[in-house]
GUVEX-711487 format. One line per 10 residues: number of its first residue (from 1); their letters; for each residue x, y, z of N, C-alpha, C. Coordinates in steps of 0.02 Angstrom, whole numbers, plus 50000, padded with zeros to 5 digits. Example, Ala and Ser with C-alpha at 12.3 -4.5 7.8 and 13.67 -1.06 7.14 Angstrom:
! residues 2
1> as> 50660/49716/50390/50615/49775/50390/50660/49835/50390; 50642/49888/50354/50684/49947/50357/50645/50002/50394 $
! end
This chain:
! residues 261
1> xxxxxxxxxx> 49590/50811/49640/49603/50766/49697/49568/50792/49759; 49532/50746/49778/49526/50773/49870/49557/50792/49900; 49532/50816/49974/49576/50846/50020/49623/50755/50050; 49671/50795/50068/49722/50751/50098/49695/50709/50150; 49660/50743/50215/49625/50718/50278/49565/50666/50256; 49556/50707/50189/49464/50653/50191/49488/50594/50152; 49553/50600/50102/49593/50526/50063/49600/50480/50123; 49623/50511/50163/49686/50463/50215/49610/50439/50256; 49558/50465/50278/49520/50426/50319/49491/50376/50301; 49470/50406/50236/49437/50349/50168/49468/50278/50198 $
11> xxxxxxxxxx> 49540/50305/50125/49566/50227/50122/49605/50183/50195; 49577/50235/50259/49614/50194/50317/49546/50149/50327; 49473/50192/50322/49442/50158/50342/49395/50107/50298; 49427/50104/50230/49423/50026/50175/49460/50001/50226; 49534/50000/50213/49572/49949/50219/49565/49900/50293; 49542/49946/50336/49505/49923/50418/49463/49867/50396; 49413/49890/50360/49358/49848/50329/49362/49767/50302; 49418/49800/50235/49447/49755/50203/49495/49687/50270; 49523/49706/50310/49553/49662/50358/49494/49620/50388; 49448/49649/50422/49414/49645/50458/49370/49562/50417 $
21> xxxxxxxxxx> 49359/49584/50338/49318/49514/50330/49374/49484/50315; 49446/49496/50310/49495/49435/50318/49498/49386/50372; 49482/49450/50444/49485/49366/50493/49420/49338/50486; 49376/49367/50492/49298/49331/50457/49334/49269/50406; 49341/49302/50351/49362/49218/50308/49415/49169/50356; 49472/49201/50379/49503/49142/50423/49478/49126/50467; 49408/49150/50508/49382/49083/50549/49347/49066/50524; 49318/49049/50479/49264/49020/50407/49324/48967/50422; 49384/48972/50365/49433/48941/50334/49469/48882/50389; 49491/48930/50426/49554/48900/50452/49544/48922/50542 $
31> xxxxxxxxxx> 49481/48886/50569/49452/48892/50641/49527/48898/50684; 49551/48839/50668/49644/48833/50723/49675/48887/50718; 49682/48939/50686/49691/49000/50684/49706/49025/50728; 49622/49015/50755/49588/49069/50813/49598/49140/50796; 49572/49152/50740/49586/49233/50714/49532/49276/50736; 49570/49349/50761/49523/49405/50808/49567/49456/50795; 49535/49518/50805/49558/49593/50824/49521/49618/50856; 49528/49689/50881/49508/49720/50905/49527/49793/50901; 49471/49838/50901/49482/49906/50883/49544/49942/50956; 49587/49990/50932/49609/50018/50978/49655/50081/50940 $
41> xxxxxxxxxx> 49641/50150/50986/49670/50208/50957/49657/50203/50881; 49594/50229/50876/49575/50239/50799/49594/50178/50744; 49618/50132/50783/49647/50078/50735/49623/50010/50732; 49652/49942/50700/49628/49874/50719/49710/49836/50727; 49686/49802/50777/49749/49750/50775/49748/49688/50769; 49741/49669/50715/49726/49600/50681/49787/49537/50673; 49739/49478/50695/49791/49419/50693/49737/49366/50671; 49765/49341/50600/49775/49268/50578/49786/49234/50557; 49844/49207/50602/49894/49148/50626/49954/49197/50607; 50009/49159/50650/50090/49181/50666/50104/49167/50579 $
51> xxxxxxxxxx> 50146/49232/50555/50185/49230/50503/50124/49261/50447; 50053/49275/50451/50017/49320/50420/50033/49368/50395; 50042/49407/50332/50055/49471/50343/49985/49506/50341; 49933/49485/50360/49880/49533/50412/49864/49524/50478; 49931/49491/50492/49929/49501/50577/49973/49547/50598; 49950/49601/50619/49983/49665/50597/49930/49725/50624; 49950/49787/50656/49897/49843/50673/49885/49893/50615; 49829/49900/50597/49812/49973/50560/49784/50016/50599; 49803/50079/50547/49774/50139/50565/49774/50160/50642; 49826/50148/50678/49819/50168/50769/49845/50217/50736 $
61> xxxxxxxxxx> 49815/50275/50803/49872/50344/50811/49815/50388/50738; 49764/50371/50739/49710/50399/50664/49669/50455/50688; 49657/50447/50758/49609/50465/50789/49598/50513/50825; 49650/50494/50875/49668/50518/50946/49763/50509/50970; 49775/50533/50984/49839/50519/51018/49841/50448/51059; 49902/50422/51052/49924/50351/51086/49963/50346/51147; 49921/50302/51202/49938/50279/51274/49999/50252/51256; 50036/50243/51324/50072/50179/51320/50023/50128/51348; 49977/50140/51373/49931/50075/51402/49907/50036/51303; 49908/50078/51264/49873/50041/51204/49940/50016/51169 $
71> xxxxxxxxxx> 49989/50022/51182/50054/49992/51143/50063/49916/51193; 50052/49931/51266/50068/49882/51300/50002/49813/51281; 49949/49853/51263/49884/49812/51246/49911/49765/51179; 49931/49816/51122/49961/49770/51050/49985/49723/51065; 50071/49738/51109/50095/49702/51105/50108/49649/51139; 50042/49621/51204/50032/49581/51239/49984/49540/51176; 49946/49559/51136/49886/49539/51102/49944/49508/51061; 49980/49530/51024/50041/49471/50974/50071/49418/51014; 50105/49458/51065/50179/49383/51099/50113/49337/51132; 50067/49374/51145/50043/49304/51189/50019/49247/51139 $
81> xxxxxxxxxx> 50011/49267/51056/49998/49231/51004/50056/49210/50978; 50107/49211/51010/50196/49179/50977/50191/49227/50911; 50168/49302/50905/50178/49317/50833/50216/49381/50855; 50264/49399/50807/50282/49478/50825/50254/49524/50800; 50255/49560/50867/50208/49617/50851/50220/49672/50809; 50171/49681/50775/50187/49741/50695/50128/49784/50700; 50162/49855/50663/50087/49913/50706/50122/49962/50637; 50092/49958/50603/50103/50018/50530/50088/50080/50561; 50150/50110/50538/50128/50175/50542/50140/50253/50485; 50100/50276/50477/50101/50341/50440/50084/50393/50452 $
91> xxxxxxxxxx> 50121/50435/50407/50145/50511/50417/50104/50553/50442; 50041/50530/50451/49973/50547/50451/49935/50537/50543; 49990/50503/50569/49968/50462/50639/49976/50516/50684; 49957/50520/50750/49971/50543/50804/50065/50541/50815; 50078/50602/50820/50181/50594/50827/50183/50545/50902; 50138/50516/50945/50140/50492/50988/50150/50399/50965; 50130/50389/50953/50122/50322/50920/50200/50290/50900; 50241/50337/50864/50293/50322/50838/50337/50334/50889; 50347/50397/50960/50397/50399/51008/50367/50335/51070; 50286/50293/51088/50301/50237/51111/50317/50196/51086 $
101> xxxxxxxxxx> 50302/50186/51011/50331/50112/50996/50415/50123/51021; 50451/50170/50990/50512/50161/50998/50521/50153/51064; 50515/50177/51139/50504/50175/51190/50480/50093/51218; 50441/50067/51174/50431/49991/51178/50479/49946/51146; 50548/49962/51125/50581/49907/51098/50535/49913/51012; 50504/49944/50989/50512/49936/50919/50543/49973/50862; 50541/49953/50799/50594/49964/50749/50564/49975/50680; 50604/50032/50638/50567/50012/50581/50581/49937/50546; 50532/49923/50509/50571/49854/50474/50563/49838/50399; 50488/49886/50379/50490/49881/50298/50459/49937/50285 $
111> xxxxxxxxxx> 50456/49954/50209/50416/50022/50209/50382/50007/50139; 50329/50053/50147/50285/50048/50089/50233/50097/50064; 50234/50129/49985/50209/50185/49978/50109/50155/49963; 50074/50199/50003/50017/50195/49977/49994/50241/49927; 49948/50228/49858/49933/50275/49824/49886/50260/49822; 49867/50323/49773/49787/50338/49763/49796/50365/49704; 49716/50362/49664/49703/50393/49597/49624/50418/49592; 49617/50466/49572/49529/50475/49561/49518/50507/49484; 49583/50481/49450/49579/50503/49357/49582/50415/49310; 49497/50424/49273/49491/50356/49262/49503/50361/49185 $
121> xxxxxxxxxx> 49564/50407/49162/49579/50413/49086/49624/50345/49061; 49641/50333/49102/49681/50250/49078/49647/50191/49092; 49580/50201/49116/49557/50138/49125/49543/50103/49062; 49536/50037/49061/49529/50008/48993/49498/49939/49029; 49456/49908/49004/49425/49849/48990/49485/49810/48946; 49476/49751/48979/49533/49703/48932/49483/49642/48909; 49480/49603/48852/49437/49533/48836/49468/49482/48894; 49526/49472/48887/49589/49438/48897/49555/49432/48984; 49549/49475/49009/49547/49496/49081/49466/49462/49119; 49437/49401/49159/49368/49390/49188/49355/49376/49247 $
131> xxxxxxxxxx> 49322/49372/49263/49320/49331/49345/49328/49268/49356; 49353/49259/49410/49385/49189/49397/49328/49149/49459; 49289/49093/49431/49251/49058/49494/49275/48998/49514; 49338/49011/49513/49382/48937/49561/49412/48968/49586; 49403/48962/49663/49441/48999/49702/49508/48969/49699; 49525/48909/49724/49567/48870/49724/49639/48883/49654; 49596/48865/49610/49654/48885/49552/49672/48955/49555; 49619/49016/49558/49653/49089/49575/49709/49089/49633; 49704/49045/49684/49730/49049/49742/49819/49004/49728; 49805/48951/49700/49851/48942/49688/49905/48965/49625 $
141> xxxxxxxxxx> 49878/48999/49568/49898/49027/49522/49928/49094/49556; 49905/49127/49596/49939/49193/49614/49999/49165/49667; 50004/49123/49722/50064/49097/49758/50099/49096/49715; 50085/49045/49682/50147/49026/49627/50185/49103/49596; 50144/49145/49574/50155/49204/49558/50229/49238/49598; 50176/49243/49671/50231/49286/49715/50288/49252/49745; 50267/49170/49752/50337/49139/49778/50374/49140/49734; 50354/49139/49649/50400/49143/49599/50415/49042/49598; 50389/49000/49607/50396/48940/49603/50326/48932/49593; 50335/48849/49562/50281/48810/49515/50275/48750/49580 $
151> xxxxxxxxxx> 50307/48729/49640/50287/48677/49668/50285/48710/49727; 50202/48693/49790/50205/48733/49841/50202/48666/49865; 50206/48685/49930/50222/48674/49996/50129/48670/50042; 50110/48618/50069/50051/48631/50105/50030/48665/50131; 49986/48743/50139/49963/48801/50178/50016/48860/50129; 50057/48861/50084/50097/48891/50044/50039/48960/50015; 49975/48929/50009/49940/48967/49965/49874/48997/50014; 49867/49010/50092/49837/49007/50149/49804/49085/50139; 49870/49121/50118/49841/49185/50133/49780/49200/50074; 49833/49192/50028/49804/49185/49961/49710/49167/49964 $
161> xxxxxxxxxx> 49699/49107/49996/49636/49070/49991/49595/49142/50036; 49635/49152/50101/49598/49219/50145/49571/49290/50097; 49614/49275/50050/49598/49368/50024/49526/49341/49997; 49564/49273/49947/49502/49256/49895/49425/49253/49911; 49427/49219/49978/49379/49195/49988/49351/49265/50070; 49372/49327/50044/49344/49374/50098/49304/49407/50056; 49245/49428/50113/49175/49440/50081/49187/49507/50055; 49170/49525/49980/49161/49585/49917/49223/49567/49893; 49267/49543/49889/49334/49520/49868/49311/49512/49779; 49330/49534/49733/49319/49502/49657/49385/49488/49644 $
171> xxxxxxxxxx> 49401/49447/49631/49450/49394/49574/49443/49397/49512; 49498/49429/49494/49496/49429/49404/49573/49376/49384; 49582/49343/49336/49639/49287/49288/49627/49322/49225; 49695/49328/49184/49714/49329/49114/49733/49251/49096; 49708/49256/49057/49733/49182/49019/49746/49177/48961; 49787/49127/48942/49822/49116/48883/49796/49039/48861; 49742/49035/48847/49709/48964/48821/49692/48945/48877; 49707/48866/48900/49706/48862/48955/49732/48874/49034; 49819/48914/49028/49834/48926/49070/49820/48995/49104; 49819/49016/49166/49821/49075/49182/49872/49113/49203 $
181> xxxxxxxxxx> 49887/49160/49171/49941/49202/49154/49945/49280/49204; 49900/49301/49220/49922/49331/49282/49826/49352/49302; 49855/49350/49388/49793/49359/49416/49800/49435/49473; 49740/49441/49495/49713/49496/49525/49667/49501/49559; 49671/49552/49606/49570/49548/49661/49576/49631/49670; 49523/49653/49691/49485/49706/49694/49430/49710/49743; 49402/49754/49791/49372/49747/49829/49330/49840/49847; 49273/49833/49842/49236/49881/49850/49207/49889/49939; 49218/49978/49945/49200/49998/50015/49177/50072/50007; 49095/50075/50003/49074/50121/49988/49097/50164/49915 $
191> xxxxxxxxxx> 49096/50207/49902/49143/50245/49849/49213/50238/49827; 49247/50200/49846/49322/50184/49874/49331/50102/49846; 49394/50084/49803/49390/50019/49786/49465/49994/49795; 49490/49947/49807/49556/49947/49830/49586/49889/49790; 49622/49898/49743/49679/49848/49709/49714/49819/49744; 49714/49778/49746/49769/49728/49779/49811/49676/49752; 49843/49613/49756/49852/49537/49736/49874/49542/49642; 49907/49586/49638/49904/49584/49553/49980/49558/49546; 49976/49479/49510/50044/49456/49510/50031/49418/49437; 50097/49419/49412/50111/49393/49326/50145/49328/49339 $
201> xxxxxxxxxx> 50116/49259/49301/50155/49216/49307/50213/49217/49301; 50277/49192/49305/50363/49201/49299/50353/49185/49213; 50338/49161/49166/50340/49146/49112/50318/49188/49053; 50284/49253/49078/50237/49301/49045/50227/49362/49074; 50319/49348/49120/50314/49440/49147/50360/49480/49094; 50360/49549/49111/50375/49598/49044/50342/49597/48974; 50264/49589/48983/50230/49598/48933/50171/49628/48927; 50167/49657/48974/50122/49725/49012/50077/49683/49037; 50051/49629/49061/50009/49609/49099/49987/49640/49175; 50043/49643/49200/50025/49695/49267/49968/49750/49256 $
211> xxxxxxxxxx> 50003/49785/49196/49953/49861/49177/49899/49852/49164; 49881/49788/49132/49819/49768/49091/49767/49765/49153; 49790/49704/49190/49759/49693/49259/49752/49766/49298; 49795/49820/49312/49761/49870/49346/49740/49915/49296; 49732/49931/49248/49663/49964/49190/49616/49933/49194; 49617/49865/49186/49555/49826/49192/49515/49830/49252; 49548/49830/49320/49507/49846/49388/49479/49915/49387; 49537/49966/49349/49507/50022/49369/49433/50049/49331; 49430/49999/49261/49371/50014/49216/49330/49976/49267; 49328/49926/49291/49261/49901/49336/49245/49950/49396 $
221> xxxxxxxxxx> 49303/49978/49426/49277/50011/49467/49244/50092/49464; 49278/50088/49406/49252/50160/49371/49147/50150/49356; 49160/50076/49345/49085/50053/49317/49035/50048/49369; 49077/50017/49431/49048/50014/49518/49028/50073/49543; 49026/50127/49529/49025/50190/49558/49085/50227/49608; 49142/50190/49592/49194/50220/49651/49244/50268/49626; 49236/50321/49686/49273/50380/49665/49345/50372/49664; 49372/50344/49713/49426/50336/49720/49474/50291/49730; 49522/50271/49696/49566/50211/49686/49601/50195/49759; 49599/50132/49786/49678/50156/49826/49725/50090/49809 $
231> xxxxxxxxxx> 49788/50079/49830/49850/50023/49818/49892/50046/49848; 49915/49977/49862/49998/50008/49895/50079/49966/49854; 50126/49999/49863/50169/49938/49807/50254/49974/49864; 50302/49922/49843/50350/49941/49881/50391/50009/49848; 50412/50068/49880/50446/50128/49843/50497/50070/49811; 50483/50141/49718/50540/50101/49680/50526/50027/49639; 50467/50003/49664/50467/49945/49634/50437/49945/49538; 50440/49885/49538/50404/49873/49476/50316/49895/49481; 50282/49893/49532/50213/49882/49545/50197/49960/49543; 50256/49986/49595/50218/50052/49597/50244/50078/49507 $
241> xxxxxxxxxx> 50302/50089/49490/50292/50108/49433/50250/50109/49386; 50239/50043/49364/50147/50042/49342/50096/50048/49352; 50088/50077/49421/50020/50115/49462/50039/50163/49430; 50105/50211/49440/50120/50281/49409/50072/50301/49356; 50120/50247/49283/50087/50241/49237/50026/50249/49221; 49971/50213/49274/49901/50216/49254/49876/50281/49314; 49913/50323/49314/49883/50387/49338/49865/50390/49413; 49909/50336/49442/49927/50333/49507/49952/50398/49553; 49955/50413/49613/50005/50448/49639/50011/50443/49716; 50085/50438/49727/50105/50415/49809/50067/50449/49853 $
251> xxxxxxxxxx> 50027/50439/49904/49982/50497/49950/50039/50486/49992; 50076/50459/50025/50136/50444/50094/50165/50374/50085; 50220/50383/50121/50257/50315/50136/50244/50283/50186; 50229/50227/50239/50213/50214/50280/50260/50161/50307; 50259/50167/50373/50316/50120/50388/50292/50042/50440; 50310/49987/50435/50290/49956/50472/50333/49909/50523; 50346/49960/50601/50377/49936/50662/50349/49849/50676; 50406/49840/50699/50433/49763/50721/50451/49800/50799; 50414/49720/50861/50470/49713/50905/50499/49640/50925; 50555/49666/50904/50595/49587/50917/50604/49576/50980 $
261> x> 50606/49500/50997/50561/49465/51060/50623/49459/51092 $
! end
């Protein structure tokens, strides 16, 4: 395994990346948006549209130690967008970051382990497992996934279309004849490849499809040239357990502050 400092800069500075052509695709996508960030304290603070979950700050507090002038900056940059303001933070940040937010009225509100892997002994190629070139059906096949319902709602599948359609993004579907049975994306940043979106239809979960889908990313990315895996899944869950499985391991927990308006 790498050193700890050079993991954590890595995958802070994919996942920066990875955001970054998200609002790119939402002003492609969805101009009314009006989706923007901007770099601040080693970090990005990204918004697009209210109720996003990548409207939200990464990586502040990475860099350098945190103002209160850059907490007062976030969280003018959210309320003035009617969105609440959210600023992740980990174990890894400036100890400053976490005594202003609290100092600003914020709170923890969810938490979530990021891992990493750089052992490609479980990777496996699946037949079952391809790229999928309808965005649309990937997009709506994975909602359905995570809302756990078969009838959406108009914009239900918004984010979904954002990951799909952000630039290096690959889309992989399992299928079962004609239906698709669980889907997935993957996204390359330099040496570094980041799993994401891996959800099992409700009809064809508990049959290792999850695992299949992350062996299968990790053999492509093993094939891409990338050294190192990253994902994140909730502590305890089903997701991270089967990261475990495929030779996963927690680098930190990270927490992500709310301030209620």
């Amino acid at each position: 395994m790498l050193l700890l400092s050079d993991i954590n800069d890595t995958i802070t500075r994919c996942e920066i990346e990875g955001i970054r052509r998200g609002i790119a695709a939402t002003r492609r996508l969805y101009p009314d948006e009006h989706a923007e960030g901007f770099d601040i304290a080693g970090g990005l603070a990204a918004f697009t549209g209210v109720g996003s979950p990548l409207s939200q700050a990464y990586g502040v507090g990475s860099a350098a130690p945190v103002t209160d002038s850059d907490v007062a900056r976030i969280t003018a940059f959210y309320e003035s967008r009617a969105a609440v303001p959210r600023v992740f933070v980990t174990p890894l940040a400036d100890p400053s970051l976490g005594v202003l937010l609290a100092r600003a009225g914020y709170e923890p509100a969810e938490y979530e382990n990021v891992l990493v892997c750089d052992d490609y002994s479980r990777a496996r190629r699946d037949d079952r497992v391809v790229i999928s070139s309808d965005i649309p059906a990937w997009a709506r096949a994975s909602t359905e996934s995570f809302l756990d319902r078969t009838r959406l709602e108009p914009g239900d599948d918004k984010i979904a279309t954002i990951l799909a359609s952000s630039e290096g993004v690959c889309l992989l579907e399992a299928r079962n004849g004609e239906a698709i049975v669980a889907t997935a994306a993957m996204d390359f940043c330099g040496d570094c490849s980041g799993l994401f979106a891996g959800s099992t239809m409700p009809g064809y979960r508990n049959r290792g499809w999850h695992i299949v889908m992350i062996r299968d990313r990790m053999a492509r990315a093993r094939d891409g040239g990338a050294r190192l895996l990253r994902a994140t899944a909730k502590p305890a869950s089903v997701s991270e357990n089967n990261f475990r499985r495929c030779g996963f391991e927690v680098l930190y927990t990270r927490t992500l502050w709310e301030r209620a308006g």
